[in-house]
N, C-alpha and C positions, 0 to 999 in steps of 0.2 A: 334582093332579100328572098330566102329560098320561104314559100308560103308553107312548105311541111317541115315541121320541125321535126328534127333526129329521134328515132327509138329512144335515144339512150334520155334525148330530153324532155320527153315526155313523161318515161317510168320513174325519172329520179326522184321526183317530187312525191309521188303515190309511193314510192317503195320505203322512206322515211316517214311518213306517219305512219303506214302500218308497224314499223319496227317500234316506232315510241309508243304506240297502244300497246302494241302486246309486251313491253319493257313496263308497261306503269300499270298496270292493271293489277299482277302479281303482289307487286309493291304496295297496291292500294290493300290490297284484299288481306296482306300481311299486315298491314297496319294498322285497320281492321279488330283482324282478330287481337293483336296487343293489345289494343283498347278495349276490346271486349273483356281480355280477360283479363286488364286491371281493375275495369268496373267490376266485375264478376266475380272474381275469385273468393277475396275478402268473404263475399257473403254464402258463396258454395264451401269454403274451409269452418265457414261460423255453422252452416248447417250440417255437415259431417261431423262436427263434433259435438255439435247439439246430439243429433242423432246416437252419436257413441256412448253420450252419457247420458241419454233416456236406455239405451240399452242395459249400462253399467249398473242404475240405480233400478232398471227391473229384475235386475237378478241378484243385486241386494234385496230387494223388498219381497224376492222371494226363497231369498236363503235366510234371511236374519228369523221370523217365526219358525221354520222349520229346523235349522242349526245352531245357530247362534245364541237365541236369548232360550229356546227348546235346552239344547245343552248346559248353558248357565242356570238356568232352572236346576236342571237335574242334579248339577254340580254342592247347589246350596242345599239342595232336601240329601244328596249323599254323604255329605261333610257332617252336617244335622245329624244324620242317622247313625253315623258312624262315632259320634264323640260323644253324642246324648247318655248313652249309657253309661259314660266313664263320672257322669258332671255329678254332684251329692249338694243336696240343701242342708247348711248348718244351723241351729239354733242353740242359741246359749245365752245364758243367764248368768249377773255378776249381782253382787250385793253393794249399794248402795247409804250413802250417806249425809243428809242435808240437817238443816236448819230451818225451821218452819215460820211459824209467823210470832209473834211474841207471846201468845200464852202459849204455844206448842214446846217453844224454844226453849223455856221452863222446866219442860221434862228431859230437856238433852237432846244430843244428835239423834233424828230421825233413821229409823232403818227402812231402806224398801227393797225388790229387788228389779232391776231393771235389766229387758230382754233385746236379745237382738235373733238377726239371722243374716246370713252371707252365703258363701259359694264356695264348693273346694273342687278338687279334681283326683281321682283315682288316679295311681300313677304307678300301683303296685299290686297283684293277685293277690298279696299276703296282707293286704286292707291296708296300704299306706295310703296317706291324703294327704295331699300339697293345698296348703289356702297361704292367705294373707295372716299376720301375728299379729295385726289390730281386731282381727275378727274374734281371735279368744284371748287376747289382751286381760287379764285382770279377771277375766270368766272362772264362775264358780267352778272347781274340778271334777262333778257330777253332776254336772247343769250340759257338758255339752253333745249334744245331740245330731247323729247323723242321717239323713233323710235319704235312704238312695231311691235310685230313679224306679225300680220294682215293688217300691211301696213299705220294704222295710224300716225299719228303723233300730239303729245304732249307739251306745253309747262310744265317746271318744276318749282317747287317754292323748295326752300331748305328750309324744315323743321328744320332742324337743323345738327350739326356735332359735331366730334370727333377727333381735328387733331390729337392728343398723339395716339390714336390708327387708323388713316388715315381711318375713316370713317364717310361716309353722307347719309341720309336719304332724300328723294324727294318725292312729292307728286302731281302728277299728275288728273286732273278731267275726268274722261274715266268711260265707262259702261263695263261689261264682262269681267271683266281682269280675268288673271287664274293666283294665288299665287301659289307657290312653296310653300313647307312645312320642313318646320327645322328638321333637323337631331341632333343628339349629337356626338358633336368632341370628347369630352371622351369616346368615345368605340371605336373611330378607332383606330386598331392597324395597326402597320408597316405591312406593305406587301399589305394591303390590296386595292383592286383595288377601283379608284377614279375617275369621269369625269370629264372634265373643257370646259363651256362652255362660249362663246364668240364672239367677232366681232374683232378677229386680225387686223392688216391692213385695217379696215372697211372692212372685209368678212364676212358678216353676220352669223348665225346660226352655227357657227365654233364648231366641238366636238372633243375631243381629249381626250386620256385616258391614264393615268399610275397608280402607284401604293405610298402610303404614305410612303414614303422614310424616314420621320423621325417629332418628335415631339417635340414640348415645345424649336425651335430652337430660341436662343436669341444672341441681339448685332447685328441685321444685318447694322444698319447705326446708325451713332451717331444720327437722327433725330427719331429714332424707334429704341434707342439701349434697354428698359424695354420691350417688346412686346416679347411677344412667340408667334410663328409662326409654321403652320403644312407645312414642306417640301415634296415634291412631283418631280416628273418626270412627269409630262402630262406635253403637249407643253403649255407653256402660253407665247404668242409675246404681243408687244404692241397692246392696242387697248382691252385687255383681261381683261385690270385693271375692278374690282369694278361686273364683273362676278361668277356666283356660280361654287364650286367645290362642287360636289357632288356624294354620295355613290350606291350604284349597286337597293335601294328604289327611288333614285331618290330624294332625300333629303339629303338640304342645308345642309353640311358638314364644310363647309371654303367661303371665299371670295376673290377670287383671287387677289394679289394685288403686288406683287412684282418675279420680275427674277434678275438671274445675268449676268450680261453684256444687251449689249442693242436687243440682240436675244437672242430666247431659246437655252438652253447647257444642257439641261438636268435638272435643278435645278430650279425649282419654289416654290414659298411661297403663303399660304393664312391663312387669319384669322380666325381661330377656329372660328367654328358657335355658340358654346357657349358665347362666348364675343361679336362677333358681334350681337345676337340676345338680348341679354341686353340692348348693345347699342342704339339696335333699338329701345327697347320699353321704355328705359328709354326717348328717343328724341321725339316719340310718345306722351306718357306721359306726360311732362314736357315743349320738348324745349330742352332741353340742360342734358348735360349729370355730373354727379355727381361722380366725379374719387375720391376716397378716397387718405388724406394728411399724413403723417408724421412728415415732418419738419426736417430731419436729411440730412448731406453732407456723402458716404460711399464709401470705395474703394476697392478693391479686395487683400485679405490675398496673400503672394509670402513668403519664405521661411524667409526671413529676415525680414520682419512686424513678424510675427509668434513667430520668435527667440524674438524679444524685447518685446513681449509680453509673454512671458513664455508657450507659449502652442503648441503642436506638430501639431494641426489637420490645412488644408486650406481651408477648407471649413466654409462659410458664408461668412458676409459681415460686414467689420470693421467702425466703426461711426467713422471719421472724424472731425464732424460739430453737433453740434444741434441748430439751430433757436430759438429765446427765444419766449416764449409763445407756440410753437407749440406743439400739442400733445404727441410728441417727449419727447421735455421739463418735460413737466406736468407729465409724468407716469416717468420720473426720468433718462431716458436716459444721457448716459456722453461719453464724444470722448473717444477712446480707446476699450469700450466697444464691442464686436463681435458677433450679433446676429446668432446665430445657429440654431433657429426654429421658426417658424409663428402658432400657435395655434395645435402643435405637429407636424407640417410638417417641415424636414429638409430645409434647408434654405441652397443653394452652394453656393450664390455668389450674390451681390449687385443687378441685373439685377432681381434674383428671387424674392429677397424681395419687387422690386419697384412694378413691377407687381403685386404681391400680395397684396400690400397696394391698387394699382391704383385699382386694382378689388372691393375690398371692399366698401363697403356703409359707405357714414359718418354718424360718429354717433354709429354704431356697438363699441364691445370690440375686440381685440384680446390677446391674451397671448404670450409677446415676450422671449424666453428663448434664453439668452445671457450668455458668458463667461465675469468676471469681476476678475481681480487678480486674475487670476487660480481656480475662482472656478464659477457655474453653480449658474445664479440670472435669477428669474422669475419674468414680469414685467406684468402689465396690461396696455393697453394704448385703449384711446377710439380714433378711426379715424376720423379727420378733413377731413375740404372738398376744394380740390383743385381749386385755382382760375389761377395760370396759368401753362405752358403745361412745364415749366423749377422748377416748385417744387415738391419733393418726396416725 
């Protein structure tokens, strides 16, 4: 046996561990880092975005005093400034009549006279005033009294009204009045922020602000149950009636004119500036205002009208009644019938369709699309014209 082993058998042993160190060492050190950086990551990704959003919220909390709630400030004192001038404090007086206690009652009905006050709005240089028609309802004819914002004071003559939609126009003889300017109620949308100005409690130059809570609200009282109305949250107390609601231009939006319960709760109503600025100019105009007629009695679909009528859908509004001669009549209307559209606008419920008539001009066509025995009749009817505040 040779005592020295071969070159080759000697290195082959030493030349294979160094190859598997330096083979696994990399390996190790790679694997390693993996784990380091599944441990790790997580909480270095949770720190850069901590990070990003202590950033985010320092530059919120130093913009919103300086821009944001700065700006909206300025926003509500320019709105303010800019329609204060337009707003008029009403007072008026109606004569009254009771029954006293039993040796009073003796002498006959009591007379007294009993005051109010409300809110109007300039809407014209030539002294017109837009208010609410409950505010001088019944009001003595030289009892009512105009308060503008400069300290004058006004007698009023009523131009004319609109009880169906509880508005009156007034016209005062004055120099330099500053009108307010009409908005369009069909582009508010919900959310959107709104003023309401006023004389609450007789506090004069009263502002108060929310947001339009909701649209085209109908049914609020059987005496205004056809009326859509724009709901809101701005505070409206008594004293508010026949005041503009108005949008972030400063333009006439609504007319404030109804709350629920006898304080603010949150929920106020006013009259689209659309309709009431018709109203105005149709009373302007004229004198009197022209509410488009039908002539039909209607009652709201429930599942069991529906059923005996053969048709699954409850929306519209079922005819009852039709008045003979009324335009109703004439374009061929019959009880049973269930109007489903107004000149391609669907039609929910009796409430919509009144309205839509009442809006209309007599005289116009519209296109009534009705259900009749199960099957879909198109009518043409041309609108009469309303002579009292109980015909549809």
């Amino acid at each position: 046996m040779d005592p020295y082993p071969s070159p080759s058998a000697q290195t082959r042993p030493v030349a294979n561990v160094s190859n598997s160190t330096s083979y696994r060492l990399p390996v190790l050190l790679l694997v390693l880092l993996v784990l380091a950086t599944v441990a790790f990551l997580p909480t270095y990704l949770e720190r850069v975005k901590y990070k990003q959003t202590q950033g985010e919220l320092a530059a919120i909390s130093e913009a919103l005093p300086e821009l944001k709630l700065e700006s909206l400030g300025k926003l509500f004192t320019l709105v303010g400034r800019k329609v204060s001038p337009s707003v008029v404090h009403i007072d008026t007086e109606r004569t009254v009549r009771w029954r006293g206690d039993e040796i009073t009652s003796l002498l006959g009905p009591q007379i007294g006279r009993q005051q109010g006050q409300a809110s109007g709005v300039i809407v014209d240089a030539e002294g017109y005033i837009v208010t609410n028609y409950h505010v001088v309802a019944n009001a003595d004819a030289d009892s009512i009294k105009v308060n503008l914002p400069d300290g004058r004071t006004r007698l009023a003559e009523v131009i004319g009204d609109d009880a169906k939609n509880d508005l009156a126009v007034l016209k005062i003889d004055a120099e330099d009045l500053i009108p307010a300017p009409w908005g369009d109620s069909d582009r508010l949308a919900v959310g959107e922020l709104v003023w309401a100005l006023g004389n609450p409690f007789g506090l004069d130059n009263s502002l108060t602000f929310g947001i339009v809570s909701a649209k085209a609200r109908r049914g609020l009282s059987a005496e205004y149950r056809y009326n859509e109305y724009l709901q809101t949250d701005a505070a409206v107390n008594p004293g508010n009636s026949g005041g503009p609601l108005v949008n972030m231009q400063g333009e006439i939006v609504g007319i404030n004119t109804a709350i629920v319960g006898p304080t603010f709760q949150g929920i106020s109503f006013a009259i689209p500036s659309n309709v009431a600025r018709r109203i105005y100019q149709e009373i302007k105009e004229t004198g009197a205002v022209a509410n488009g007629y039908l002539g039909v009695g209607m009652e709201e679909l429930n599942k069991s009208l529906a059923e005996q009528l053969g048709i699954e859908q409850l929306e519209g509004a079922l005819v009852i009644a039709v008045a003979d001669g009324s335009p109703a009549d004439k374009a061929g209307l019959e009880p049973g019938d269930v109007v489903v559209a107004w000149n391609s606008e669907k039609i929910a419920d009796p409430q919509q369709l009144s309205h839509n008539v009442a809006s209309s001009t007599p005289g116009t066509k519209a296109i009534l699309t009705l259900i009749r025995g199960g099957e879909e009749v198109k009518l043409e009817v041309t609108i009469g014209r309303r002579t009292s505040a109980s015909e549809q």
